[in-house]
Backbone as CSV, one residue per row, in Angstrom:
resi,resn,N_x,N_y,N_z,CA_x,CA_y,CA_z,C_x,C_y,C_z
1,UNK,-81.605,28.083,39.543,-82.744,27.364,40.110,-82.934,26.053,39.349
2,UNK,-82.738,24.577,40.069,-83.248,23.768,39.620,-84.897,23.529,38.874
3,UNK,-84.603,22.785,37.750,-85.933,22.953,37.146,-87.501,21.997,37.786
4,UNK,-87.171,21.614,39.032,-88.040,20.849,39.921,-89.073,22.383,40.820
5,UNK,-87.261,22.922,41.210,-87.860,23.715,42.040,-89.100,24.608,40.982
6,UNK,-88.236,25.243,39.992,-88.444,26.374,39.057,-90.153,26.289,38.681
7,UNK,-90.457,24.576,38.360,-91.943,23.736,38.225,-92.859,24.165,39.043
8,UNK,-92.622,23.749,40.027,-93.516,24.103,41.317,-93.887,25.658,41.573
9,UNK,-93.103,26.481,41.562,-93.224,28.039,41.873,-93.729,28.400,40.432
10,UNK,-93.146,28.093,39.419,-94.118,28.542,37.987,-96.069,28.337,38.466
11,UNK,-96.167,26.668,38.728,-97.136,26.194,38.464,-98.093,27.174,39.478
12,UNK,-97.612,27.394,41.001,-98.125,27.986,41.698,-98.471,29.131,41.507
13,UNK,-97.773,29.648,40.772,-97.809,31.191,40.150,-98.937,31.843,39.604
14,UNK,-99.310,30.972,39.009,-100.747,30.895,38.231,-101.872,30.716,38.737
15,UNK,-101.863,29.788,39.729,-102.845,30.443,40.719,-103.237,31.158,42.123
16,UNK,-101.854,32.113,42.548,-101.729,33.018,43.533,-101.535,34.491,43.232
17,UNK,-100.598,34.425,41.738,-100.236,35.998,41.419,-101.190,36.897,41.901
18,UNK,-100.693,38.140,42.435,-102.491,38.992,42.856,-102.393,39.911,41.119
19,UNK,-103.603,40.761,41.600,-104.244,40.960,40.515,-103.380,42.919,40.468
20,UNK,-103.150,42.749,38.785,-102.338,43.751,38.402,-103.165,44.600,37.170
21,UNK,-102.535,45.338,36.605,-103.134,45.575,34.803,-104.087,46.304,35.428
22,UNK,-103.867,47.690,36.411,-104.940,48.597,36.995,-106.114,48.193,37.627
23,UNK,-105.802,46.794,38.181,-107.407,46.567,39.032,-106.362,46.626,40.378
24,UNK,-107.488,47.658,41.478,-106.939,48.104,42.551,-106.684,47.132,43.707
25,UNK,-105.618,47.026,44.885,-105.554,46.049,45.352,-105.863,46.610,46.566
26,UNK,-106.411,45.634,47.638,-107.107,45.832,48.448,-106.595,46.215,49.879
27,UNK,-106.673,46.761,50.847,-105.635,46.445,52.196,-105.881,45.189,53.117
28,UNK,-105.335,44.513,53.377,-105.371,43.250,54.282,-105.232,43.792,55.512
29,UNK,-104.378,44.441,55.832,-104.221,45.040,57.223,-104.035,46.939,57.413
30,UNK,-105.148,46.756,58.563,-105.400,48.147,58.548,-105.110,48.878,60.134
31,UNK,-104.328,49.751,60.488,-104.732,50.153,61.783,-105.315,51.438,62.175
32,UNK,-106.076,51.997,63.045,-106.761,53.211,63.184,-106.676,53.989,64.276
33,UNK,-106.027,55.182,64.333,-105.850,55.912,65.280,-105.721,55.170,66.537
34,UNK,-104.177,54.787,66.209,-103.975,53.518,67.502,-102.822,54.423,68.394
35,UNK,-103.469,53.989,69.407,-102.581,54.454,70.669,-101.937,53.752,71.630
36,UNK,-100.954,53.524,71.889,-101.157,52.470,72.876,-100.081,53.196,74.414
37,UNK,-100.745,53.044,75.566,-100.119,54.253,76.580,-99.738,52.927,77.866
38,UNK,-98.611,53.725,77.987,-98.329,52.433,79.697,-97.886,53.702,80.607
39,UNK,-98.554,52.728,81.796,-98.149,53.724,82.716,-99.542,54.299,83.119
40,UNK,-100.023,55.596,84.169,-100.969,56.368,84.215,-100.345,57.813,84.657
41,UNK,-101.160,58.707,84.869,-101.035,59.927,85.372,-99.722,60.394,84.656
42,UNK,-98.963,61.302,85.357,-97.609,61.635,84.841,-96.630,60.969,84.397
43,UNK,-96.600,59.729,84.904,-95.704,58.327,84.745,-96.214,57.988,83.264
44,UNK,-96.924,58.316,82.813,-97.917,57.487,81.702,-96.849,57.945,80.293
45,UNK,-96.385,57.014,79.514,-95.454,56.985,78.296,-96.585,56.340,76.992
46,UNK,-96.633,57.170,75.912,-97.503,56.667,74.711,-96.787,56.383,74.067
47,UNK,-96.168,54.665,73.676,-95.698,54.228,72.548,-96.143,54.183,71.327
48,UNK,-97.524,54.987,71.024,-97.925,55.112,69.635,-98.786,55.982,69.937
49,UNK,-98.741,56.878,68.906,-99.562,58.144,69.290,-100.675,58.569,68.133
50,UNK,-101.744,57.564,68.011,-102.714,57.985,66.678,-102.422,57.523,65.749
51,UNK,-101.463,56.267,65.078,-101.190,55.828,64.254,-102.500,55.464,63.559
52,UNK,-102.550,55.988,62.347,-103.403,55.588,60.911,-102.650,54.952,59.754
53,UNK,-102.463,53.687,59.429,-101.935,52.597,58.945,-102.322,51.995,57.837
54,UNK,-102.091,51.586,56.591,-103.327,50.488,55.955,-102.030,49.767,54.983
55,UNK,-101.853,48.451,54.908,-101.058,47.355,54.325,-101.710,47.125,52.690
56,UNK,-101.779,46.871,51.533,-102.160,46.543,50.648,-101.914,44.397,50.432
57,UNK,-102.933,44.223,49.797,-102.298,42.453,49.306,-101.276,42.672,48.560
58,UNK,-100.263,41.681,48.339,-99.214,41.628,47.716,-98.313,42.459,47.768
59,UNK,-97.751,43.115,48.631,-96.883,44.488,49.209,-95.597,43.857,50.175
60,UNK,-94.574,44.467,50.165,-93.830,44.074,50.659,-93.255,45.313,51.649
61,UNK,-93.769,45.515,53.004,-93.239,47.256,53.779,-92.610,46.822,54.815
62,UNK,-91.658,47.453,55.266,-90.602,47.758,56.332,-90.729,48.708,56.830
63,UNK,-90.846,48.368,58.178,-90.978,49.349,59.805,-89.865,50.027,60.151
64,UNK,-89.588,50.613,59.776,-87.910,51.313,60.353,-88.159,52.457,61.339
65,UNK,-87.386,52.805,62.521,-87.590,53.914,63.518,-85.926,54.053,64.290
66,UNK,-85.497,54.663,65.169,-84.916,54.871,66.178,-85.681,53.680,67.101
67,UNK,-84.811,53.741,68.047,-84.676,52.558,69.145,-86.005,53.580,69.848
68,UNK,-87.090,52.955,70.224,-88.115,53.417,71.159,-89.327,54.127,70.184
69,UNK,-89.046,54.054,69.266,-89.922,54.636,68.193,-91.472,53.962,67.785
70,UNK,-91.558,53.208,68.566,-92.902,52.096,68.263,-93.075,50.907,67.687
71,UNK,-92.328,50.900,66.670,-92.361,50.212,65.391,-92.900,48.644,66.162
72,UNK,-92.063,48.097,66.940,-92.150,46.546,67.428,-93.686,46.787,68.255
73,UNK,-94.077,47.889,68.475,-95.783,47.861,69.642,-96.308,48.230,68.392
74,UNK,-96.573,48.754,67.342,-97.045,48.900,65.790,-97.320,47.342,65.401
75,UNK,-96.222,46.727,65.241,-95.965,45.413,64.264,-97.624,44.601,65.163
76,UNK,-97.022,44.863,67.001,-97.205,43.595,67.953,-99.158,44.045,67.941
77,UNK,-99.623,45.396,67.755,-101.044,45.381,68.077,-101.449,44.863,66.060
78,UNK,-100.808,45.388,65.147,-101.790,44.904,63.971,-101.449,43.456,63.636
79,UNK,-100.812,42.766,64.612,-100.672,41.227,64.444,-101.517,40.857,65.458
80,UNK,-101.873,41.778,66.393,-102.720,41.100,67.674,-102.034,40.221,68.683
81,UNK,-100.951,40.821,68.759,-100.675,39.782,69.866,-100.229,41.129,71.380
82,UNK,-100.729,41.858,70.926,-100.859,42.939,71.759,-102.373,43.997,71.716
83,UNK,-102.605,44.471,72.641,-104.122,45.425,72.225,-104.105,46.618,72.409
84,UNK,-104.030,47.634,71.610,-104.247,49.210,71.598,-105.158,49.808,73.058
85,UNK,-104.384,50.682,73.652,-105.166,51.467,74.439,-106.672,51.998,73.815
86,UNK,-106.376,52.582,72.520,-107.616,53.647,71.868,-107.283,52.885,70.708
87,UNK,-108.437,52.783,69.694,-108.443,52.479,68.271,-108.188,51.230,68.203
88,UNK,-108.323,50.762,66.678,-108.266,49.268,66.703,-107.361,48.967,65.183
89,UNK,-107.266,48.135,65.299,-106.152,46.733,64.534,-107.378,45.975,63.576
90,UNK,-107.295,45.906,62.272,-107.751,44.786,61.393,-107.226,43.879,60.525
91,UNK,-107.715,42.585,60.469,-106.900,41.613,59.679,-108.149,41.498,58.496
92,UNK,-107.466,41.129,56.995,-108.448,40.793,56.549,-110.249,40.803,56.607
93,UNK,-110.768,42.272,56.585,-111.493,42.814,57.220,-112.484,41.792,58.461
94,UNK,-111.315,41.804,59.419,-112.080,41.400,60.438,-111.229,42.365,62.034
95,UNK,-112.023,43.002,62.792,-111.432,43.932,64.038,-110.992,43.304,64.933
96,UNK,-109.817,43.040,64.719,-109.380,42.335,65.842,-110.217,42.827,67.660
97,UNK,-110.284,44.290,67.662,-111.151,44.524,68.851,-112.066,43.676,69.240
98,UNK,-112.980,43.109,67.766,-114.624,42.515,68.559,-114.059,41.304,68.465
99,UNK,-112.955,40.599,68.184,-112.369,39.534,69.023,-112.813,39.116,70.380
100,UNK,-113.315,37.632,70.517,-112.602,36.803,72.146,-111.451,36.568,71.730
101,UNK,-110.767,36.065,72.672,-108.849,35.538,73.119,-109.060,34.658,72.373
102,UNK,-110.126,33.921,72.413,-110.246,32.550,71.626,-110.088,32.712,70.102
103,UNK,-111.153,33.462,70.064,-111.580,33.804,68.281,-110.024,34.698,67.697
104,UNK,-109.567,35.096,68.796,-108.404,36.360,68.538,-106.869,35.135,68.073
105,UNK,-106.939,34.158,69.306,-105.890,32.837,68.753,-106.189,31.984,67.362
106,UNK,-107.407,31.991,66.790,-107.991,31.362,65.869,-107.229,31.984,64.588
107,UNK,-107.781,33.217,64.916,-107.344,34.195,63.603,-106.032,34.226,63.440
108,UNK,-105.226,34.612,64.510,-103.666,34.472,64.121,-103.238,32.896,63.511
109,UNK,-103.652,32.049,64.037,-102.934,30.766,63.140,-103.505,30.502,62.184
110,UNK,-104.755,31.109,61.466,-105.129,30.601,60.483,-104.837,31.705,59.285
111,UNK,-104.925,32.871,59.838,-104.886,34.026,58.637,-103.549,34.939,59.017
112,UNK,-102.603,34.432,59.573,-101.142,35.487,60.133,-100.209,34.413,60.256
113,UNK,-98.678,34.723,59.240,-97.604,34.295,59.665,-96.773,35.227,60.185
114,UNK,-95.791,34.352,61.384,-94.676,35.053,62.199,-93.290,34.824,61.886
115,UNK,-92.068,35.632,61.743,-91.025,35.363,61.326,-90.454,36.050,62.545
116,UNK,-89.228,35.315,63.443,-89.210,36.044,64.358,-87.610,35.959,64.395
117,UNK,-87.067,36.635,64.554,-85.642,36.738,65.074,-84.612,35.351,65.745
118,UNK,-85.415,34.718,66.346,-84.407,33.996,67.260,-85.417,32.494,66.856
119,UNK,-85.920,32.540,65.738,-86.625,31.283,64.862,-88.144,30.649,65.387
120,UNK,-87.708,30.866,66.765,-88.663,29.651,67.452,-89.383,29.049,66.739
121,UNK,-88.180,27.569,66.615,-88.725,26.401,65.922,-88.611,25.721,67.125
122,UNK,-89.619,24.358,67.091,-89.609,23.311,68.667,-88.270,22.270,68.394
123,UNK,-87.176,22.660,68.830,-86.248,21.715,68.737,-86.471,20.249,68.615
124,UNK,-87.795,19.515,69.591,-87.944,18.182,69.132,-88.428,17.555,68.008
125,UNK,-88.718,18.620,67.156,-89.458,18.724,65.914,-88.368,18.577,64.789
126,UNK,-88.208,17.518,63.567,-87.644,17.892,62.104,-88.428,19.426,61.890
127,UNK,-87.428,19.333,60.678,-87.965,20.181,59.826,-89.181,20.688,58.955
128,UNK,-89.999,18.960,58.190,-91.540,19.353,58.528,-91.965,19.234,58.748
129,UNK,-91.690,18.977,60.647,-92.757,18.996,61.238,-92.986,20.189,61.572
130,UNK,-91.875,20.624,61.796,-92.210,22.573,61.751,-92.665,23.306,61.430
131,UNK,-92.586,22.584,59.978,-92.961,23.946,58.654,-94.499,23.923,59.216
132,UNK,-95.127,22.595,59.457,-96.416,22.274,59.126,-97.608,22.276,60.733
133,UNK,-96.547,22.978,61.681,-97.006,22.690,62.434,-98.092,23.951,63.120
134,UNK,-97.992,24.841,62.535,-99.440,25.582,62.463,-100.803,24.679,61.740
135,UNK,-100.558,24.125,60.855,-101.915,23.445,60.855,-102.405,21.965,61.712
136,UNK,-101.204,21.806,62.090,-101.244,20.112,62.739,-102.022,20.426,63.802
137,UNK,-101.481,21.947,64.818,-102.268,22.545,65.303,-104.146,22.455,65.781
138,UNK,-103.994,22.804,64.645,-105.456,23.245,64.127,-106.173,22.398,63.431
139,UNK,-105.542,20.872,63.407,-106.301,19.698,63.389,-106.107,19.640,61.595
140,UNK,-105.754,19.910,60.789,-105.608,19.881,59.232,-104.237,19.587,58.787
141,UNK,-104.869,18.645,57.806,-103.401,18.098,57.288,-102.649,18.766,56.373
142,UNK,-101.323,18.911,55.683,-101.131,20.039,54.930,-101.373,19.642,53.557
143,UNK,-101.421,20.136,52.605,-101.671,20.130,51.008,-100.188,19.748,50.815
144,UNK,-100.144,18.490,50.084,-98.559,18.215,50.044,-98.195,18.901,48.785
145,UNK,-98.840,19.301,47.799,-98.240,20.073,46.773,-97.581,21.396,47.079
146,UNK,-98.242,21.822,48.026,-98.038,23.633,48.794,-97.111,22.731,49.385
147,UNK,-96.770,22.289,50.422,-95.708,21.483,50.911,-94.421,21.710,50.540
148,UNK,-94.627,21.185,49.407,-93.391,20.909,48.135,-93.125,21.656,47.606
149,UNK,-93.991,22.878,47.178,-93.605,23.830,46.573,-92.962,25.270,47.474
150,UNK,-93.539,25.327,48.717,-92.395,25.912,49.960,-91.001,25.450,50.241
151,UNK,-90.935,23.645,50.320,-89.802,23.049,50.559,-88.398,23.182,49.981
152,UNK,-89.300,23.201,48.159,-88.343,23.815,47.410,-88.034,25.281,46.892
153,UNK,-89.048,25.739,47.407,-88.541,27.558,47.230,-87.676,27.787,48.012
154,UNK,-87.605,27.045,49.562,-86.837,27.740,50.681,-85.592,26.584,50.420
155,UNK,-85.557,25.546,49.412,-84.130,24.575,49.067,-83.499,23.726,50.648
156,UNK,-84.724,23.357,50.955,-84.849,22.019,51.973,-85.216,21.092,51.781
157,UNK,-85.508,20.270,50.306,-85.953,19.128,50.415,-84.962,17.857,50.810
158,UNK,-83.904,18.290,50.936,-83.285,17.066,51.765,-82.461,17.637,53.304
159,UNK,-83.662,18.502,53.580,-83.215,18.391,55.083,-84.305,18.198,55.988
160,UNK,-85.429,18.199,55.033,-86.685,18.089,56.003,-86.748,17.423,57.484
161,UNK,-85.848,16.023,57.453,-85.671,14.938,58.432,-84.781,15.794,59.291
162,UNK,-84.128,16.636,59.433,-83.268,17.313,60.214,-84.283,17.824,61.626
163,UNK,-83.285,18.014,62.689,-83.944,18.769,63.374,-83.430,20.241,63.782
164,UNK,-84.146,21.257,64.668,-83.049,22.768,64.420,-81.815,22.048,64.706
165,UNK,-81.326,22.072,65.946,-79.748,21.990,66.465,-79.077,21.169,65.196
166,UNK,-79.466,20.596,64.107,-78.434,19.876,62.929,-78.631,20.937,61.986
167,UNK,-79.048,21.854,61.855,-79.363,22.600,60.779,-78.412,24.617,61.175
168,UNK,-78.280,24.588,60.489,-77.400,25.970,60.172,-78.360,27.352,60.621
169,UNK,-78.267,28.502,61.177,-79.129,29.723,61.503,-79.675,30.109,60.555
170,UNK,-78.964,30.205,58.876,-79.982,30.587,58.222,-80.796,29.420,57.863
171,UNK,-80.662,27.773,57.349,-81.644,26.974,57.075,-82.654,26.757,58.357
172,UNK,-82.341,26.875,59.778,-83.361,27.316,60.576,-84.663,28.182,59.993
173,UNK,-83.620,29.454,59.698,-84.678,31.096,59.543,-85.485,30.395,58.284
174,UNK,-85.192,29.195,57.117,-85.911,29.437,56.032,-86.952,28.165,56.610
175,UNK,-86.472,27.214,57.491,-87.971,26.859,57.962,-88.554,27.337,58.677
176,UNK,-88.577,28.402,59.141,-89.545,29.334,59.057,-90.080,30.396,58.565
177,UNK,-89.408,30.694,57.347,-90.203,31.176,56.386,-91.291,30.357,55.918
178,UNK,-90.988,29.024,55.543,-91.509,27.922,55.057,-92.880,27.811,56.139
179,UNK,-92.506,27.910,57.285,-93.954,27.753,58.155,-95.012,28.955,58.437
180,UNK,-94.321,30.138,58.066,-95.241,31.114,58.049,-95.913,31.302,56.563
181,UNK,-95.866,30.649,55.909,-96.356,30.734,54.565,-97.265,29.450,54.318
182,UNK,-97.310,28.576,55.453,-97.840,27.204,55.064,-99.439,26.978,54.891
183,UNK,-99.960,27.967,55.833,-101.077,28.580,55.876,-102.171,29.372,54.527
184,UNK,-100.705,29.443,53.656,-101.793,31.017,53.198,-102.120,31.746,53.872
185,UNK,-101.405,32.696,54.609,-102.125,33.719,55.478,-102.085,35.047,54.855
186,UNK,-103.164,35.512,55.580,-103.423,36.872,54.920,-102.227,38.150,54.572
187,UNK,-101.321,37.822,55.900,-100.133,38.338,55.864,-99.428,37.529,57.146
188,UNK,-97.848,37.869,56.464,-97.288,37.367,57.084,-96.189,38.498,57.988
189,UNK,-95.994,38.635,59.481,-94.919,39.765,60.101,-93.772,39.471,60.111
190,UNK,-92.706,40.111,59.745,-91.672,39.512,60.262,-90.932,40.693,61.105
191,UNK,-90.773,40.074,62.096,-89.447,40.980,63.220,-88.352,40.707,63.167
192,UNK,-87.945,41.585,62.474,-85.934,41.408,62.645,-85.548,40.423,62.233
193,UNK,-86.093,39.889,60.625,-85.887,38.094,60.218,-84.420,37.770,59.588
194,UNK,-83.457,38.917,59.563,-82.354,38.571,59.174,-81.300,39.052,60.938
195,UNK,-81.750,39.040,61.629,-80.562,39.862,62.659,-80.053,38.438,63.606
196,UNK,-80.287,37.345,63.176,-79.457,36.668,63.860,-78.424,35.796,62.990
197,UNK,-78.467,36.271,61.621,-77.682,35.807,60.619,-76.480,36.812,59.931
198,UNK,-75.745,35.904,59.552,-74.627,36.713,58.713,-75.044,36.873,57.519
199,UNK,-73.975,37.486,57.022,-74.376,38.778,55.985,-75.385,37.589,54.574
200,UNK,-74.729,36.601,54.392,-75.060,35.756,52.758,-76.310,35.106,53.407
201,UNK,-76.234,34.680,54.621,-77.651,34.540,55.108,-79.200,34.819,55.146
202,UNK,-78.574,36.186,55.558,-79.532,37.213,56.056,-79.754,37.436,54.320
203,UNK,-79.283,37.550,53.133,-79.514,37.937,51.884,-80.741,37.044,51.307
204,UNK,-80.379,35.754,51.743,-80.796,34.441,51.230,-82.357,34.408,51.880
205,UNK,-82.528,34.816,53.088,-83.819,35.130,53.316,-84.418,36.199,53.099
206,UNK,-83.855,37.362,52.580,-84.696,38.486,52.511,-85.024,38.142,50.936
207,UNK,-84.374,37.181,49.704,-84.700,37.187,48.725,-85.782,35.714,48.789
208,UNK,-85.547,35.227,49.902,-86.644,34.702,49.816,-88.445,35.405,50.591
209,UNK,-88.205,36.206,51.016,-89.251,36.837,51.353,-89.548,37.711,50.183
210,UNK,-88.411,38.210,49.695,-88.876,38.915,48.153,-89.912,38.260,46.978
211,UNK,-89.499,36.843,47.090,-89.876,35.680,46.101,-91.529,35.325,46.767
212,UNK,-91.826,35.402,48.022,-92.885,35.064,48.591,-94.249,35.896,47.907
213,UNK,-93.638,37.838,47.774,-94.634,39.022,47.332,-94.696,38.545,45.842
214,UNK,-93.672,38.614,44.925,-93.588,38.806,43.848,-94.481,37.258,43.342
215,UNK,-93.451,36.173,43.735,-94.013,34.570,43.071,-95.662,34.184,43.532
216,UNK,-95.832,34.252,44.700,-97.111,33.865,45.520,-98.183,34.704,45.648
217,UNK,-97.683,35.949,45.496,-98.487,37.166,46.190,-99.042,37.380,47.670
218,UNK,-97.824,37.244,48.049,-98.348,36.833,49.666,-97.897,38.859,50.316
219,UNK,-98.193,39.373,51.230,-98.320,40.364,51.773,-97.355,40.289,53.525
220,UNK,-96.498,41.203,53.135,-95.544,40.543,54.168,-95.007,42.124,54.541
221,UNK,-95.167,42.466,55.814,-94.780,43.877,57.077,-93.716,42.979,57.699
222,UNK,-92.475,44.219,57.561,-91.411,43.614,58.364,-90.677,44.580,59.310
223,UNK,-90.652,44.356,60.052,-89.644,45.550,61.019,-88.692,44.934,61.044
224,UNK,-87.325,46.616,61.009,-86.123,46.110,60.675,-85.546,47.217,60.982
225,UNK,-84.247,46.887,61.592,-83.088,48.164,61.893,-82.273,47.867,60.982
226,UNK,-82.104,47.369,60.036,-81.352,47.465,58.943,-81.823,47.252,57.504
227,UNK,-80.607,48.399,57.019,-80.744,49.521,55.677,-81.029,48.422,54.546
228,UNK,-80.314,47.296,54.449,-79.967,46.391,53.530,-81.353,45.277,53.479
229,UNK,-81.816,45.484,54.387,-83.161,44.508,54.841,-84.383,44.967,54.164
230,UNK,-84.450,46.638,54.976,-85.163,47.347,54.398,-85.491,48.058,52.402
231,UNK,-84.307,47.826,52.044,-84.015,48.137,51.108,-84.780,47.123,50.124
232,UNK,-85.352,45.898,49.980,-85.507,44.510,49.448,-87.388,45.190,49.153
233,UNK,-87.881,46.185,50.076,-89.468,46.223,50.279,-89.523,47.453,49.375
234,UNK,-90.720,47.089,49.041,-91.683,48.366,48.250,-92.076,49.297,48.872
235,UNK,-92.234,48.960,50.098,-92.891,50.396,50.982,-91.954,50.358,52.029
236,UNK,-91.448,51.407,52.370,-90.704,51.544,53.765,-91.331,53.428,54.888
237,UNK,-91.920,52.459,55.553,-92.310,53.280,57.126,-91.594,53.827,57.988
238,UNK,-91.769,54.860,58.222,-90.811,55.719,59.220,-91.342,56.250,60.394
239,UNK,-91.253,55.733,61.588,-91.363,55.755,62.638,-90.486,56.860,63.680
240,UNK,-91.024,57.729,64.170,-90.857,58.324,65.029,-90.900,58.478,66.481
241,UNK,-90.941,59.034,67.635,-91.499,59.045,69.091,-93.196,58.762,68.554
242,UNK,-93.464,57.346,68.171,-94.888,57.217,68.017,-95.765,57.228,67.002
243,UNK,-94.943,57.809,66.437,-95.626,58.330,65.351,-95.233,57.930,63.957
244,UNK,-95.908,57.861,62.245,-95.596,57.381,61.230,-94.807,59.201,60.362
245,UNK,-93.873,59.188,60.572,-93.467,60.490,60.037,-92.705,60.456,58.881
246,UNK,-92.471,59.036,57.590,-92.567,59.363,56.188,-93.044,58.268,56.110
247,UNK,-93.571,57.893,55.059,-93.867,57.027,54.156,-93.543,57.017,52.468
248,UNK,-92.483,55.979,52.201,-91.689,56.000,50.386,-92.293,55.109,50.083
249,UNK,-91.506,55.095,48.827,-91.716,53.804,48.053,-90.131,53.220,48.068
250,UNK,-90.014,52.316,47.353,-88.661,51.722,47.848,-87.280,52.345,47.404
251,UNK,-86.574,52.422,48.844,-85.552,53.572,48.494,-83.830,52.553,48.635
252,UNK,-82.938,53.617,47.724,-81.571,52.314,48.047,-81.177,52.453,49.583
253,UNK,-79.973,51.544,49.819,-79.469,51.405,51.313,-78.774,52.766,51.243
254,UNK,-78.430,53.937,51.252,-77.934,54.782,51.310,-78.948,56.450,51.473
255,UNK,-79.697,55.663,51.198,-80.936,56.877,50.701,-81.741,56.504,52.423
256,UNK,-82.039,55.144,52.983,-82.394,55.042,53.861,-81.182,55.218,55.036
257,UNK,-80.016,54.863,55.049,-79.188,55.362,56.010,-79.523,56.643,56.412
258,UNK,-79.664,57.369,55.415,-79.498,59.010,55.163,-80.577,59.385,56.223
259,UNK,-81.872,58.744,55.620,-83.056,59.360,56.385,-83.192,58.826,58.020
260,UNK,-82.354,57.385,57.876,-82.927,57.024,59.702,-81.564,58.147,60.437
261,UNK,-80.343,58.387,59.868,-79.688,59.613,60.182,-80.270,60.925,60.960
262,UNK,-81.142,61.550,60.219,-82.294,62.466,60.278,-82.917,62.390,60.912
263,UNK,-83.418,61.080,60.987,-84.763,60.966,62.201,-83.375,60.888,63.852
264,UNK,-82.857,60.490,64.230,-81.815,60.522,65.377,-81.588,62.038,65.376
């Protein structure tokens, strides 16, 4: 690590680390006997069946299931961009339920980052205009020190001027790491943030999402069908027909092969 970069993430360090040395940490995201059912009568399929949920600050957990197992209608109602049949979804103790659409869009760009699989960055956009474009949004300019100190954690300061199509799949994926973090948000989701990258890629962002919990203390839920992805988090979730059927602490890639084995 250059000692520019190394500056910036020290300096930041000091005033984001969360709080350790036995003072308890809090949950940012919580979900409650969530159900969510499509369909009616006999036709009617429950992609989550009573899920009871709760995220801690500064945590790093992975969603893992079988194909149909919930996990992505899990991720999509405690991010709110979906709504539970029964029970409710909280961000930073606020219910997403007693949400308007309005107040419900507010909250996601100001207190939720998204990491999504296939980047969606606005192609006519450089690079920070990307990073920054949740707050440009929302009418606020960004803190150029936080700026700088994302730019160089994610090792873009000389591609900023780029736009996606000049830039590589993984320096894509890290401006958007870079933009889901630009915020400070309460937490940040990520879906499947290494599956459109190769292998040194996909590494390069999961250690930078590692660097996000540990350096920043930022709180980051990720769903993931892979062992090696999953393996990087402190907490890993096990998803069933609906249901949360283990919950570890962080296990190696072999130990989780084993168990999503089991669950099939």
């Amino acid at each position: 690590m250059c000692g520019r970069r190394a500056g910036g993430i020290l300096a930041f360090m000091a005033l984001t680390a969360p709080a350790h040395d036995g003072v308890a940490t809090q949950a940012v995201v919580r979900g409650h006997e969530l159900i969510k059912r499509y369909g009616e009568g006999d036709a009617a399929v429950d992609a989550l069946r009573g899920v009871d949920v709760a995220f801690d600050a500064g945590t790093f957990t992975a969603i893992m299931g079988p194909s149909g197992s919930g996990k992505s209608t899990l991720m999509h109602i405690l991010a709110g961009l979906d709504r539970p049949t029964t029970g409710w979804a909280e961000i930073d103790g606020t219910r997403l339920d007693e949400l308007s659409d309005h107040a419900l869009t507010l909250l996601r760009r100001r207190r939720i980052g998204f990491i999504f699989q296939s980047y969606n960055l606005l192609p006519v956009l450089d690079a920070e205009e990307n990073i920054v474009l949740p707050l440009r949004i929302g009418g606020h300019d960004p803190d150029r020190d936080w700026l700088y100190t994302l730019v160089d954690a994610v090792d873009l300061r000389d591609r900023l001027s780029h736009r996606p199509a000049e830039m590589s799949g993984g320096e894509q994926q890290r401006v958007a790491v870079a933009r889901a973090l630009i915020t400070r948000p309460a937490v940040v989701f990520a879906d499947e943030p290494t599956g459109n990258l190769d292998s040194a890629s996909g590494r390069e962002v999961l250690s930078l999402l590692r660097r996000a919990v540990d350096e920043f203390g930022q709180t980051i839920v990720m769903v993931t069908h892979d062992a090696s992805a999953a393996a990087v988090a402190d907490r890993l979730l096990f998803l069933a027909d609906g249901r949360i059927v283990d919950d570890h602490t962080s296990m190696s890639i072999d130990a989780i092969l084993d168990h999503l084995k089991a669950l099939r």
